[in-house]
Each structure stands twice: as structure tokens, then as C-alpha cells.
C-alpha positions as CSV (number, residue, x, y, z in Angstrom):
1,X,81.4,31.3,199.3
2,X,77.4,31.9,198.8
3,X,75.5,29.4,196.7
4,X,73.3,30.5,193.9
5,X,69.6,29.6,195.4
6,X,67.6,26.9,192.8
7,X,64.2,26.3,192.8
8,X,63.8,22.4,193.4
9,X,61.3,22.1,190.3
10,X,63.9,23.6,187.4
11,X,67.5,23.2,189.7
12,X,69.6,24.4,186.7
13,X,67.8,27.3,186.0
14,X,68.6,30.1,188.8
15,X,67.3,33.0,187.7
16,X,63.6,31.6,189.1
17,X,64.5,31.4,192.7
18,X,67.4,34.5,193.0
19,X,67.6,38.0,192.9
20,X,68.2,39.5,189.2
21,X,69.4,42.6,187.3
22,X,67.8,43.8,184.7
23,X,69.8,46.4,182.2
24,X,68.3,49.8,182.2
25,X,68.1,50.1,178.6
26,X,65.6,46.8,178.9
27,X,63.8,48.3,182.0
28,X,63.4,51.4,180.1
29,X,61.5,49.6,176.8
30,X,59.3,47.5,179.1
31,X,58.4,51.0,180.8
32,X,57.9,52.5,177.4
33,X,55.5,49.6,176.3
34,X,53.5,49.7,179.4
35,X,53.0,53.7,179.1
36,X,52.3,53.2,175.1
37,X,49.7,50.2,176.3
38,X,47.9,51.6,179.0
39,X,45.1,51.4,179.9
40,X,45.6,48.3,178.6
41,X,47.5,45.7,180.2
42,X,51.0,44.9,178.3
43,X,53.2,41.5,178.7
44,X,55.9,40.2,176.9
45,X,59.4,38.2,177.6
46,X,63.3,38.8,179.4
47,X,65.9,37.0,178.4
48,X,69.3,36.7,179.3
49,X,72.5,34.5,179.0
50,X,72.3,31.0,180.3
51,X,76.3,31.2,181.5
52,X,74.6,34.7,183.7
53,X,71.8,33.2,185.5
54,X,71.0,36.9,187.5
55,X,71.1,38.9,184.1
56,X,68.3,40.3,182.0
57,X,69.8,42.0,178.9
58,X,66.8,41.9,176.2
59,X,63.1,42.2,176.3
60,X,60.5,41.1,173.7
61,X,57.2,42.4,173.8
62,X,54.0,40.0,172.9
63,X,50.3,41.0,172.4
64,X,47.9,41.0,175.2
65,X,45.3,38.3,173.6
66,X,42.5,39.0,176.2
67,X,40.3,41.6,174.4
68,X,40.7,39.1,171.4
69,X,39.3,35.9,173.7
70,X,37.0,38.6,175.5
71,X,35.3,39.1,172.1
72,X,35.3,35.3,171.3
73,X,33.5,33.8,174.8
74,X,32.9,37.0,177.4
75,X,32.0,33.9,179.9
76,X,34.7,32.2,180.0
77,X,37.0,35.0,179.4
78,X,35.2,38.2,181.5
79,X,38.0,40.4,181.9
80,X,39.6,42.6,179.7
81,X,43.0,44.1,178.3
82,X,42.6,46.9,181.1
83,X,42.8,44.1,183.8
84,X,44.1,41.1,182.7
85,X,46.5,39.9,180.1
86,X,46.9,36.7,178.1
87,X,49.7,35.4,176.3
88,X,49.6,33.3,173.1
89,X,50.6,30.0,174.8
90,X,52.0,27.8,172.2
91,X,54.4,31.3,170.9
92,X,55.5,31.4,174.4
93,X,56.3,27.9,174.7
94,X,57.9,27.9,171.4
95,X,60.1,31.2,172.3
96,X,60.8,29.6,175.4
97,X,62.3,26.2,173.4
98,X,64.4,28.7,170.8
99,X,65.6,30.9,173.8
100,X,67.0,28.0,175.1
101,X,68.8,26.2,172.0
102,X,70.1,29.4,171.7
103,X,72.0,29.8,175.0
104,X,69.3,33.0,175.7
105,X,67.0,31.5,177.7
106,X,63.7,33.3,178.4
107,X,64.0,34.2,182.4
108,X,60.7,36.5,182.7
109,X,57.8,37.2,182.1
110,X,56.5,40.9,182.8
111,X,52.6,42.5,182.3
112,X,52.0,45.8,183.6
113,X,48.7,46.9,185.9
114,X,46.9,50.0,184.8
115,X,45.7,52.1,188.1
116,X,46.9,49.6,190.7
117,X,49.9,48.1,192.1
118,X,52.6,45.8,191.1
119,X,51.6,42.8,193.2
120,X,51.4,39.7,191.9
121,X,47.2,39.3,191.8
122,X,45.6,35.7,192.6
123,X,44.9,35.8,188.8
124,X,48.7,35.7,188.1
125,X,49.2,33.3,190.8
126,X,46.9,30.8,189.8
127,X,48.0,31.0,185.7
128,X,51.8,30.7,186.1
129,X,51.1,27.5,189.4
130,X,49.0,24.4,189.7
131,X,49.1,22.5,193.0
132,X,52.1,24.0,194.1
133,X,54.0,23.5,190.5
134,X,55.5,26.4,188.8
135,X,54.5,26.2,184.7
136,X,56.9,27.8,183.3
137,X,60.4,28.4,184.2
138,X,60.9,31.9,184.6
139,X,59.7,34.9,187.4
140,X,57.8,37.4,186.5
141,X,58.3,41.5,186.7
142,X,54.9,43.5,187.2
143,X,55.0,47.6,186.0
144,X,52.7,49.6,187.9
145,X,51.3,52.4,185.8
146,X,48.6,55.1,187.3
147,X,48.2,59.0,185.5
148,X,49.8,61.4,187.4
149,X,48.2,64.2,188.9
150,X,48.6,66.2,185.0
151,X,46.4,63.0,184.0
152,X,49.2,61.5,182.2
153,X,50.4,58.0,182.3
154,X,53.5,57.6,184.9
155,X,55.2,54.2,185.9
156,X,54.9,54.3,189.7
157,X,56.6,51.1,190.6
158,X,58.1,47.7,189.2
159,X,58.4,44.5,191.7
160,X,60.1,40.9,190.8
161,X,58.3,38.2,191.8
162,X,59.3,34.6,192.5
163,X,57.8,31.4,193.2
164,X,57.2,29.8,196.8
165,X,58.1,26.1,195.7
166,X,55.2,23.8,196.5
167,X,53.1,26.1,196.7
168,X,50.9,28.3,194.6
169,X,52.2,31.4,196.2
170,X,54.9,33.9,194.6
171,X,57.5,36.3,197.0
172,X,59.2,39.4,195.7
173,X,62.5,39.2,195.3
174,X,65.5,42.0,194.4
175,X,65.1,43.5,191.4
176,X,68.5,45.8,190.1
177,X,68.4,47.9,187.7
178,X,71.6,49.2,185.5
179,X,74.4,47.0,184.3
């Protein structure tokens, strides 16, 4: 019999340190919302059932606040929608709260890159863990989107990535899609 992997930090919830499948129907609309973004950076939530830890069956998308905190303080925030993005924190924490009084709890985050890779940039890395603590409990899907050689937008590749516990490092993990 294989045990379900946990990540020390949040033990009961397994979708952070395991392998998950993601319906295609969900895969599909955060696709569509990274095409329809780019080249702007999108983000928004997965969720799932609590009783399926490995399950992704809904997607919410969220606006990418970093133009908006670009415009406010350049200097503080230099980067833009094309190569960052920022989520409204306290929506997230309260979607994360709701998701889980409701028995859906939020399991991912997901942004998409314009013109590069899905990797999971130091930028991520040092947003989503401090000193080797992982703050929020959830991974994280990154959409790769580059133009073709027509010019037009095309998703070239989507990765899962997981936390390394005690550490601020993420690993990618499997990602399935269909179900």
C-alpha cells in the first residue's frame, strides 16, 4: 500500500507535496486566460475536493495587481504585468479561508510567463517561502506562453511545482491532465 506524501508544514493537506491531476476542461480555461492575458502575466486559483487531495476540478482567475502597484511606487515595485504578477493578498487569504469551510479547498496557485519558460523564477520562490517556510498551502502551476512562428500567442508548456520543505526551493512534480 503507497502512502500519500505530506509536507511536514501543512500534514493534512496532500495536494502540496504529491503529484496532481488537473481536469482538462480546467487546464483548458487557465490556457485560455494566459493567451487572452499575454503579454501580460495572468494568476488566479485551483481548487478541488478536500476528500480528493490529487484533484483539481475548478479554476478561478484573479487580476494581476502589478501594473496597478507599478503605477503607485515604480521603486519598490519595478516590474511589470509582462514579468511579474501580484495577487491581492487579503482576497487570496480570504478565498483560501471560504475554499476551505467549504470542503473546496484552494490547492494552486498558477501565473503564466510571457516569452519564457515555465520555471518557477527566484521571484516566485522567494514570495510563496521565507526561511525555508511555505506561505501558503497550496503548489503552484506556471503556463508558458511565447508567439508562434505566425506571431500568434501559443502555450508551449505548463510545469507543477512543489515545495522543498525547509527550504526556500520548489521541485516539479507530475502534473495529469484529463479526468
Amino acid at each position: 500500500m503507497s502512502t500519500v506524501p505530506e509536507h511536514p508544514q501543512f500534514p493534512a493537506k496532500a495536494w502540496i507535496a504529491s503529484d496532481l491531476t488537473i481536469a482538462t476542461a480546467v487546464m483548458d480555461a487557465i490556457e485560455a486566460h494566459a493567451l487572452e492575458t499575454y503579454p501580460s502575466e495572468c494568476c488566479g486559483f485551483v481548487f478541488g475536493p478536500e476528500d480528493a487531495p490529487a484533484h483539481l476540478d475548478e479554476a478561478k482567475r484573479e487580476e494581476n495587481e502589478a501594473d496597478k502597484y507599478h503605477r503607485l511606487d515604480p521603486e519598490t515595485f519595478p516590474r511589470t504585468s509582462a514579468t511579474y504578477f501580484k495577487i491581492n493578498e487579503l482576497r487570496a487569504t480570504r478565498t483560501l479561508d471560504a475554499a476551505a469551510r467549504e470542503g473546496r479547498p484552494l490547492k494552486v496557485i498558477y501565473h503564466s510567463h510571457c516569452d519564457a519558460g515555465a520555471y518557477f523564477s527566484e521571484e516566485d520562490a522567494a514570495t510563496f517561502a521565507h526561511e525555508g517556510q511555505l506561505m501558503w498551502p497550496c503548489a503552484f502551476i506556471v503556463v508558458s506562453v511565447r508567439k508562434d512562428d505566425e506571431g500568434t500567442p501559443a502555450i508551449v508548456e505548463r510545469k507543477l511545482w512543489l515545495h522543498v520543505p525547509g527550504t526556500g526551493g520548489f521541485r516539479e512534480g507530475g502534473l495529469t491532465i484529463g479526468g
